[in-house]
C-alpha positions in Angstrom: 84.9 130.4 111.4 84.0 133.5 108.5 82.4 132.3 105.5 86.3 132.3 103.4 87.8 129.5 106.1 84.4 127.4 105.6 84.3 127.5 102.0 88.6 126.9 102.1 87.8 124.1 104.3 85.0 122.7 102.3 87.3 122.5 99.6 90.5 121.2 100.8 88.0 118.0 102.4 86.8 117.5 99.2 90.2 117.5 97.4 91.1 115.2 99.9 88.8 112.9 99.6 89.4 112.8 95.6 93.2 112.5 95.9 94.4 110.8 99.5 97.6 113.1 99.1 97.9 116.2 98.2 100.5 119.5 98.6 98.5 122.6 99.2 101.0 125.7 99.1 99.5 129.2 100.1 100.4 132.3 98.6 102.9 133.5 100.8 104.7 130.3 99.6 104.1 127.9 102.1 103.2 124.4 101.8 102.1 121.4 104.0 101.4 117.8 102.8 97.9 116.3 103.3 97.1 112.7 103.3 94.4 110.5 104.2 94.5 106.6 104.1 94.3 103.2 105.8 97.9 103.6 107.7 97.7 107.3 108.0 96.9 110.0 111.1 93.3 110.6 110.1 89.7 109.6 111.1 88.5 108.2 109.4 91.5 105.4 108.6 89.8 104.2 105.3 89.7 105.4 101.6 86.3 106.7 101.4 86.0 109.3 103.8 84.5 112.2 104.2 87.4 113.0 106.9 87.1 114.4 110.3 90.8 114.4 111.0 93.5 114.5 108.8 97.4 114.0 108.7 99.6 117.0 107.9 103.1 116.5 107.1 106.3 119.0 106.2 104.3 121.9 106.8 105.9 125.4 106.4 105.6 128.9 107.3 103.7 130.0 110.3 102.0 127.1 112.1 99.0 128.1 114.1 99.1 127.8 118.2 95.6 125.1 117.9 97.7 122.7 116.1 100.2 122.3 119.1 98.8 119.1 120.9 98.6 117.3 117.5 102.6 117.4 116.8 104.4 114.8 116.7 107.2 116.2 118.5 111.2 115.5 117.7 113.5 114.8 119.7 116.9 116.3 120.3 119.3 113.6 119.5 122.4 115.4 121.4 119.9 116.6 124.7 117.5 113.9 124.7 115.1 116.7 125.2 112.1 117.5 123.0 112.1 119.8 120.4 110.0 122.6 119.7 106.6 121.3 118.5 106.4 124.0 115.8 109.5 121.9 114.1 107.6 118.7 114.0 107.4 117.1 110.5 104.1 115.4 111.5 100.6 116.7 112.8 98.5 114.1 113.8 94.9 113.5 113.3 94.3 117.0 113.3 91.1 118.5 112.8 90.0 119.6 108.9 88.7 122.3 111.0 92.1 123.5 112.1 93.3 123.7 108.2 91.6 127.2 108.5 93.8 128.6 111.1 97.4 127.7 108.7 95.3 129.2 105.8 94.3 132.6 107.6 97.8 132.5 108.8 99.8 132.4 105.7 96.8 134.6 103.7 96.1 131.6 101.8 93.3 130.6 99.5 93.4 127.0 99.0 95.6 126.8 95.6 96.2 122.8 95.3 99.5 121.8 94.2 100.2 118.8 92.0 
């Protein structure tokens, strides 16, 4: 990880850790949902932190390959088959590392959203 992803994922945790929920939206325009909390997809599941793992939820534009065995994959109502995992709504306990590879991939700079 460069210097830029550190210090964008130094940031983001301690956001986190001051809000519980946040939108972060990159400059290209897209946006994912971050939340941490007792019932939530993150480590730890408390309100104090500092997190290890983190929930992501709604996320747009291009989602990075290392998030793929966190999604919380959909199913196909008609096929009963799964979905692809880049459509999932939910990514699960994902590393605050892994917030890097979204940001590089979208050219973001982490611009918090309220």
């Amino acid at each position: 990880m460069n210097e830029y992803e550190k210090e964008a994922v130094r940031a983001i945790r301690d956001y986190a850790e001051s809000r519980r929920n946040m939108w972060l939206q990159a400059p290209n325009g897209a946006k994912l949902s971050l939340a941490t909390g007792t019932s939530l997809y993150c480590t730890p599941r408390d309100k104090s932190g500092p997190y290890t793992h983190v929930e992501v939820g709604f996320p747009t534009g291009i989602i990075p390959d290392s998030w793929k065995e966190y999604a919380e994959v959909p199913w196909d109502s008609e096929t009963g088959e799964p979905m692809n995992w880049r459509e999932a709504d939910i990514y699960a306990w994902l590393p605050v590392e892994l917030l890097a590879d979204w940001l590089v991939a979208n050219s973001a700079s982490p611009k918090k959203e309220d």
